[in-house]
C-alpha positions in Angstrom: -7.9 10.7 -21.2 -8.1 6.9 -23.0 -6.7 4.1 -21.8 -4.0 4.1 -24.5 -2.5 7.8 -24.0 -2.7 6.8 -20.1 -0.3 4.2 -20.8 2.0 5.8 -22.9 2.1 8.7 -20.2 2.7 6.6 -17.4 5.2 4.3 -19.1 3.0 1.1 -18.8 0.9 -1.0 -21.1 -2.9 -0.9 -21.1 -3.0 -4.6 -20.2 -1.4 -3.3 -16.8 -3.7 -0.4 -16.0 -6.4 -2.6 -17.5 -5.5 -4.7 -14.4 -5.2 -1.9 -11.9 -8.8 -1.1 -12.7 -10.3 -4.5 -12.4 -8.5 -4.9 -8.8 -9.6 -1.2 -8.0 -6.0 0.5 -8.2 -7.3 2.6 -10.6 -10.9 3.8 -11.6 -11.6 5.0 -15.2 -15.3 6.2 -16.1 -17.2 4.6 -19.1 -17.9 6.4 -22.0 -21.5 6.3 -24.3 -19.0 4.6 -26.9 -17.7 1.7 -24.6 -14.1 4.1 -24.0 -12.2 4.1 -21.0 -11.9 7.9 -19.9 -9.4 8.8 -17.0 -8.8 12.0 -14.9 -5.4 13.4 -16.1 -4.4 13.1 -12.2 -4.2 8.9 -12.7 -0.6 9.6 -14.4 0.8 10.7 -11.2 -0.8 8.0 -9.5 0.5 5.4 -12.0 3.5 6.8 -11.3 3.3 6.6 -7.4 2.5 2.9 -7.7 5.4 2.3 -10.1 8.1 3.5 -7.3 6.5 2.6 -4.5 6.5 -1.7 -6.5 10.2 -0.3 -6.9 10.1 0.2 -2.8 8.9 -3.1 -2.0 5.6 -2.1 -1.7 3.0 -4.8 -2.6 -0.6 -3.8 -4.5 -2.5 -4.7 -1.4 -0.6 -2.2 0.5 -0.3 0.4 -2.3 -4.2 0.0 -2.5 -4.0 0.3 1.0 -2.1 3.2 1.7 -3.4 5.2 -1.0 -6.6 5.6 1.2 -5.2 6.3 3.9 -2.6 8.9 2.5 -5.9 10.8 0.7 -7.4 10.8 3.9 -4.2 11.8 6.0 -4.2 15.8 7.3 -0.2 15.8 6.4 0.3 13.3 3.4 4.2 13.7 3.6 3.9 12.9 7.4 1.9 9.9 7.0 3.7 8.7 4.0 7.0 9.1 5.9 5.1 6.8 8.4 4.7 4.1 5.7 8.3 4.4 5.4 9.9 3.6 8.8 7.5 0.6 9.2 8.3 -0.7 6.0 12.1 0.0 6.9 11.0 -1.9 10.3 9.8 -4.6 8.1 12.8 -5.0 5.9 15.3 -5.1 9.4 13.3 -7.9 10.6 13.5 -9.9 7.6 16.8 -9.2 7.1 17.4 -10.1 10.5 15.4 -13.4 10.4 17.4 -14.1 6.9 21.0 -13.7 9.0 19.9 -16.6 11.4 18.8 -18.5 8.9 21.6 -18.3 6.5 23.9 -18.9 9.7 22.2 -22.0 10.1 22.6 -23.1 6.4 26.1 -22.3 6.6 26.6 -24.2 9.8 25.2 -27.3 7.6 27.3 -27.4 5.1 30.1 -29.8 4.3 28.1 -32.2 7.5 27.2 -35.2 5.6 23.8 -34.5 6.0 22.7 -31.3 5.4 19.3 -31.6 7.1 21.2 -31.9 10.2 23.3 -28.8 11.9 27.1 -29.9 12.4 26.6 -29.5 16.9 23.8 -32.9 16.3 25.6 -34.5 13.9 26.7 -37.3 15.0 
């Protein structure tokens, strides 16, 4: 399929999966005329990468994990994998943003806010 009934398929503009081929995301063949031709498979693909962006998924890793989940005996196993680390991933963020917003709250209202209220002084 061209590049433009790819698009409107997968909801996305062919500047986007223009930029998915050229950092591998996505691979079209060359045609004798100079068109893009896709396998009809890309669409669910396209869509794949759409939700897992939505999941907090970066390229890298959906470029990553892609591989690995072609490659995987059990796709749902190992794609439920992917999911507890990132889940592991989002804890310890949000864990490392509760300190942090602890100590910004512990600033405020100290006169100096690049100093925690127990040093000021």
């Amino acid at each position: 399929m061209r590049i433009g009934e790819l698009a409107a398929q997968a909801g996305m503009t062919k500047d986007t999966i223009r930029f998915y081929e050229k950092i591998g995301l996505v691979a079209g063949q060359r045609l004798a005329n100079g068109y893009r031709d896709f396998p009809a498979e890309t669409v669910t693909w396209l869509h794949y990468v759409r939700t897992a962006q939505t999941l907090g998924f970066s390229l890298a890793e959906i470029a990553q994990h892609g591989e690995e989940l072609s490659d995987a005996p059990d796709a749902a196993e190992a794609l439920s994998a992917l999911l507890e680390e990132k889940i592991r991933v989002i804890d310890t963020r949000m864990a490392q943003l509760a300190v942090l917003r602890a100590d910004l709250e512990e600033r405020v209202g100290t006169g100096c806010p690049f100093r925690a209220a127990d040093r000021a002084g």
